[in-house]
FIKOLZA-1660 file (N, C-alpha, C; in steps of 0.1 Angstrom, whole numbers, plus 5000, padded with zeros to 4 digits):
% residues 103
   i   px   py   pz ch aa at
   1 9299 4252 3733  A  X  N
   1 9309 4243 3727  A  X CA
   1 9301 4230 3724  A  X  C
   2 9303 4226 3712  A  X  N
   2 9297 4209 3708  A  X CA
   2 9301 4197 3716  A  X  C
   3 9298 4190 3714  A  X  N
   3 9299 4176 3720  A  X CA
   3 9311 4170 3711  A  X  C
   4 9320 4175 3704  A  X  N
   4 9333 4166 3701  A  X CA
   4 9343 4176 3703  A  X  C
   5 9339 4189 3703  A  X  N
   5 9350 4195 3709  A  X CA
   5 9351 4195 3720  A  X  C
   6 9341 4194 3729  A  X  N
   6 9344 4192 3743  A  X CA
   6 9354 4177 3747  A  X  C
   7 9350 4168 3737  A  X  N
   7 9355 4153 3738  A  X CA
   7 9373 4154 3737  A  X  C
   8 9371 4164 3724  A  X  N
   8 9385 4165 3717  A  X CA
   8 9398 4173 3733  A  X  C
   9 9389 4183 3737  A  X  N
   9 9397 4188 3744  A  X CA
   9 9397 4182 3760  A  X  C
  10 9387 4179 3766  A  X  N
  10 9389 4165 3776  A  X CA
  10 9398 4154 3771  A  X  C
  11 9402 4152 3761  A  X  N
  11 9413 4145 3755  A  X CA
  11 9428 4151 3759  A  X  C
  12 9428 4162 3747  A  X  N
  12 9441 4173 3749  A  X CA
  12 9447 4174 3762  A  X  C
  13 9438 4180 3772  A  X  N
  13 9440 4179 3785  A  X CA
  13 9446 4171 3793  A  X  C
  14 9440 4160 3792  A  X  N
  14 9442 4148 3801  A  X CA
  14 9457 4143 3794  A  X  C
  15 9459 4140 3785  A  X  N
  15 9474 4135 3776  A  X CA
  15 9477 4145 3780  A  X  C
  16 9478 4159 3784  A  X  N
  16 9489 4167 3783  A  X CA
  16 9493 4165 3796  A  X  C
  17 9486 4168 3803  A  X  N
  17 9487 4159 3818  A  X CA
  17 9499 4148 3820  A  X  C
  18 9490 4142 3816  A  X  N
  18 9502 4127 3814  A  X CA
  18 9516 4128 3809  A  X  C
  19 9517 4131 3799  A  X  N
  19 9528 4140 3793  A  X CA
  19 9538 4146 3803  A  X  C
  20 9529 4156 3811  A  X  N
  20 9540 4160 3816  A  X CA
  20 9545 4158 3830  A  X  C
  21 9534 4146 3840  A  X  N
  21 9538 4134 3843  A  X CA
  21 9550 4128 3836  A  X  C
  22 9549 4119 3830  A  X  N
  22 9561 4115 3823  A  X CA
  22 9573 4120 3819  A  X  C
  23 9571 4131 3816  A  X  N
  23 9585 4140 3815  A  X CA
  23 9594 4142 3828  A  X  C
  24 9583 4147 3838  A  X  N
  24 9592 4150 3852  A  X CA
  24 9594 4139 3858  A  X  C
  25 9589 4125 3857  A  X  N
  25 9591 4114 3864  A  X CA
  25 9608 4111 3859  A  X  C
  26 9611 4114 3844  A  X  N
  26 9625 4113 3837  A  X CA
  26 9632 4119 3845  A  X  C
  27 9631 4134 3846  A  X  N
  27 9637 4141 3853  A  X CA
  27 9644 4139 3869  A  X  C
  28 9632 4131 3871  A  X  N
  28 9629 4127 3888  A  X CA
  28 9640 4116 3892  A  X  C
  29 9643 4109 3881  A  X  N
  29 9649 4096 3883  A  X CA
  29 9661 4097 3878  A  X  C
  30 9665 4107 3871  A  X  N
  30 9680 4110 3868  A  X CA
  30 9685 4118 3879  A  X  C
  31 9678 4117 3887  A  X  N
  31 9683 4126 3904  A  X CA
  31 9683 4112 3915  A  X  C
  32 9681 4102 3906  A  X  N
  32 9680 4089 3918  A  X CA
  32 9668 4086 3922  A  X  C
  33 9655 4097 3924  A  X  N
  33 9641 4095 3933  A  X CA
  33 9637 4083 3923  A  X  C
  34 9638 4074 3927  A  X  N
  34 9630 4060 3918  A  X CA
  34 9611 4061 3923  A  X  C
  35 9615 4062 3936  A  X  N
  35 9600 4061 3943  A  X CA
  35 9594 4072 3933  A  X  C
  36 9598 4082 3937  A  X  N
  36 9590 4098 3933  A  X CA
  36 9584 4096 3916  A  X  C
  37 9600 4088 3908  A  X  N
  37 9595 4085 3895  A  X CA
  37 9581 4077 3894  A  X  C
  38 9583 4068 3900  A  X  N
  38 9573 4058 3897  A  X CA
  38 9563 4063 3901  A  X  C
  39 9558 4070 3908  A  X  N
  39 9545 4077 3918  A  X CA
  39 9540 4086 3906  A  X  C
  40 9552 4093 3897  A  X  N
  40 9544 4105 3885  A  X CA
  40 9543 4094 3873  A  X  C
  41 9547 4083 3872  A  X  N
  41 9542 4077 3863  A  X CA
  41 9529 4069 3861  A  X  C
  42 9528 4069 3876  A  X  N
  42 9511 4063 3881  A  X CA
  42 9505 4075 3880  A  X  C
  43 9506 4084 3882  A  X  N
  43 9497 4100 3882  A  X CA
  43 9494 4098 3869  A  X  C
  44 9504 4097 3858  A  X  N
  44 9501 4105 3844  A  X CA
  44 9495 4088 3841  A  X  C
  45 9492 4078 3844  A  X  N
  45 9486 4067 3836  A  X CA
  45 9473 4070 3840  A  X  C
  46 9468 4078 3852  A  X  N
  46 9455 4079 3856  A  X CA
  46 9450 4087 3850  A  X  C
  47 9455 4101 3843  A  X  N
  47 9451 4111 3834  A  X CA
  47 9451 4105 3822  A  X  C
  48 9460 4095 3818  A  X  N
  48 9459 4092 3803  A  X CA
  48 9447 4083 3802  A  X  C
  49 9442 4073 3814  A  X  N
  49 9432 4068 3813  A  X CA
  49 9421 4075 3811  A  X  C
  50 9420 4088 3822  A  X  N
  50 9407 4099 3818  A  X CA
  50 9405 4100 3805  A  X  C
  51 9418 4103 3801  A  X  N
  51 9420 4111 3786  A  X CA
  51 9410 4099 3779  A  X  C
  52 9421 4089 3775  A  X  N
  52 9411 4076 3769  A  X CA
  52 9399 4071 3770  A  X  C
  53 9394 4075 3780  A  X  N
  53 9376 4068 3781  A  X CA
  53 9372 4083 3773  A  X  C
  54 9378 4093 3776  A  X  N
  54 9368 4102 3765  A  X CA
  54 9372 4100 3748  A  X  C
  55 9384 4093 3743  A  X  N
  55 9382 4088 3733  A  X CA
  55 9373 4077 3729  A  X  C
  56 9372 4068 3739  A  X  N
  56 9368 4052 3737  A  X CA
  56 9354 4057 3735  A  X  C
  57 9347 4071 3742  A  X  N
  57 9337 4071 3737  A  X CA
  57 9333 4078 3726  A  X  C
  58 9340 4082 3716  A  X  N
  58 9340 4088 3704  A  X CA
  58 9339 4076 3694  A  X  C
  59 9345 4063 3700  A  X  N
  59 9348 4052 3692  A  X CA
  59 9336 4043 3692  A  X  C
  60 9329 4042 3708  A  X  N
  60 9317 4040 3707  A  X CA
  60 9306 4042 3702  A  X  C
  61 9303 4054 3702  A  X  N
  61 9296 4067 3693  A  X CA
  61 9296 4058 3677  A  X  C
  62 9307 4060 3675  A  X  N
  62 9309 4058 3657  A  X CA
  62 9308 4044 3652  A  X  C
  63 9312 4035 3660  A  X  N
  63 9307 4021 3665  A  X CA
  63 9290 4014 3665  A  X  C
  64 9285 4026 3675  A  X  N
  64 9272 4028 3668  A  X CA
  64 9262 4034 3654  A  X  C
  65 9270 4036 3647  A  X  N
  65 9262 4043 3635  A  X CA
  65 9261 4058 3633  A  X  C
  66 9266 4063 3647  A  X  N
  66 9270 4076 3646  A  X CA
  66 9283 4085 3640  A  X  C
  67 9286 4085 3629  A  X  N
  67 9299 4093 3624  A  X CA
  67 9301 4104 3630  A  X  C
  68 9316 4103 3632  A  X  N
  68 9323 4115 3635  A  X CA
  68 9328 4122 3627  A  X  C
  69 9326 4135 3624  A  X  N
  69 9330 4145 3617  A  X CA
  69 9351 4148 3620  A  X  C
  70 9354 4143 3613  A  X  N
  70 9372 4145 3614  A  X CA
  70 9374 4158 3612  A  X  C
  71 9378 4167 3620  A  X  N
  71 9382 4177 3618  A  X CA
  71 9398 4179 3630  A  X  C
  72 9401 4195 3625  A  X  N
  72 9415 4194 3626  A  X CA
  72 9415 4194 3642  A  X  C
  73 9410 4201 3650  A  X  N
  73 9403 4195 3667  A  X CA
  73 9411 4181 3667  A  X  C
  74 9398 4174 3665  A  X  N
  74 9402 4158 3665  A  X CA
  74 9415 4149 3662  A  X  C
  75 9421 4152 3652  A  X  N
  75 9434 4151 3643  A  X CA
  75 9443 4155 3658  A  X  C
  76 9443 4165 3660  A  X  N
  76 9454 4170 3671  A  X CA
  76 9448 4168 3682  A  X  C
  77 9437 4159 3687  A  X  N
  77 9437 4147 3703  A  X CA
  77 9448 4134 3694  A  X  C
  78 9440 4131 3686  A  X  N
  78 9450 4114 3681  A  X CA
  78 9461 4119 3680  A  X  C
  79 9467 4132 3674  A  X  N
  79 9482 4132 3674  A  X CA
  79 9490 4129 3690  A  X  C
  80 9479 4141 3698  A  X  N
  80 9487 4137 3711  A  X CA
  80 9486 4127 3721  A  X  C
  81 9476 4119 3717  A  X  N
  81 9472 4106 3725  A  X CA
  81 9482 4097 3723  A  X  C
  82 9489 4098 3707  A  X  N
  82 9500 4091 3703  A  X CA
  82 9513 4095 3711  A  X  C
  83 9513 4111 3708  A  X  N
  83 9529 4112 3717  A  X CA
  83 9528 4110 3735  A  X  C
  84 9517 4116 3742  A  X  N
  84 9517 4112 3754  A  X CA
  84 9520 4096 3754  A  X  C
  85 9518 4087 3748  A  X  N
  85 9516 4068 3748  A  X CA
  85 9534 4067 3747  A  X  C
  86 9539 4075 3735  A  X  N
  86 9553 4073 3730  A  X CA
  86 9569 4077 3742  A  X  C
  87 9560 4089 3746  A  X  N
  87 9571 4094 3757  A  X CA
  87 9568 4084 3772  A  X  C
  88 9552 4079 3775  A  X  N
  88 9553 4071 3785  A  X CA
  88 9562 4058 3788  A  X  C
  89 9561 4059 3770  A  X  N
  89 9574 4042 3769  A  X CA
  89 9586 4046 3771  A  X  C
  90 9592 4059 3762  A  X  N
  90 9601 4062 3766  A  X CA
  90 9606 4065 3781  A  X  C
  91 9595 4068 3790  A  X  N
  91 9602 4075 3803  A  X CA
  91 9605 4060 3811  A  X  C
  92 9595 4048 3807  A  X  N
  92 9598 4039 3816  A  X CA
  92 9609 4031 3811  A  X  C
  93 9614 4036 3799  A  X  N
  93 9630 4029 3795  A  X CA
  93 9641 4038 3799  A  X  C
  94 9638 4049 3802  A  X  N
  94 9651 4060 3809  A  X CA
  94 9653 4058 3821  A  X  C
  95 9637 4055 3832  A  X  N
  95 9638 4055 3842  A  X CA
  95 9646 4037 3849  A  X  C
  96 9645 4031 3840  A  X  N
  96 9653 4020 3838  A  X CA
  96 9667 4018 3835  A  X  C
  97 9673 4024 3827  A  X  N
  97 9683 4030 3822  A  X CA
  97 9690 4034 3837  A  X  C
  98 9686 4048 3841  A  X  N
  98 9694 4052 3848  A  X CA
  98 9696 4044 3864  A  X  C
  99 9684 4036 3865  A  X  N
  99 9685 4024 3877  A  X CA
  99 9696 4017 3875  A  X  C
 100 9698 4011 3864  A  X  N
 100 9712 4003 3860  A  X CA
 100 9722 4015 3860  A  X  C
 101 9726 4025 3857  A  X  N
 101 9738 4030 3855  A  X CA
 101 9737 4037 3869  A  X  C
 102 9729 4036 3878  A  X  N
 102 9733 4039 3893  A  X CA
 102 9734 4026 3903  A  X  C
 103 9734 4017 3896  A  X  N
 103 9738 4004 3907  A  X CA
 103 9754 4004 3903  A  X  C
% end
């Protein structure tokens, strides 16, 4: 395997991770576990960070004079780097949400 699909999928990985951190942290906090939520929301920011330095270094790479070849690989890490980032927002506005509607 090349050097950007390995990047691409050390990406995939790591966001999916997080992802689904985030999802069960929702889950976690609509049962009241505030603590438990917040503990999977720090998990999945640690994966998303992984995820990210293997992007940041794709950006460095290209940064340097080195072009990246866009292919469809690549395309679907940025797609999910976007949704893992979108549902993280979302989970820390649900998990807020339902703090207020259990006080």
């Amino acid at each position: 395997m090349e050097g950007l699909e390995m990047i691409c999928f050390k990406i995939i990985a790591g966001v999916g991770a997080a992802r689904s951190c985030f999802i069960e942290a929702m889950q976690i906090a609509r049962k009241g576990d505030y603590e438990k939520a917040e503990q999977l929301i720090q998990d999945g920011e640690k994966e998303f960070v992984n995820a990210h330095q293997a992007h940041a270094e794709l950006i460095t790479n290209e940064a340097n004079g080195n072009k990246t070849d866009v292919t469809l690989l690549l395309l679907h890490a940025e797609d999910q780097i976007m949704s893992a980032e979108t549902i993280k927002i979302m989970a820390l506005e649900m998990i807020e949400m339902c703090r207020q509607f259990n006080k």
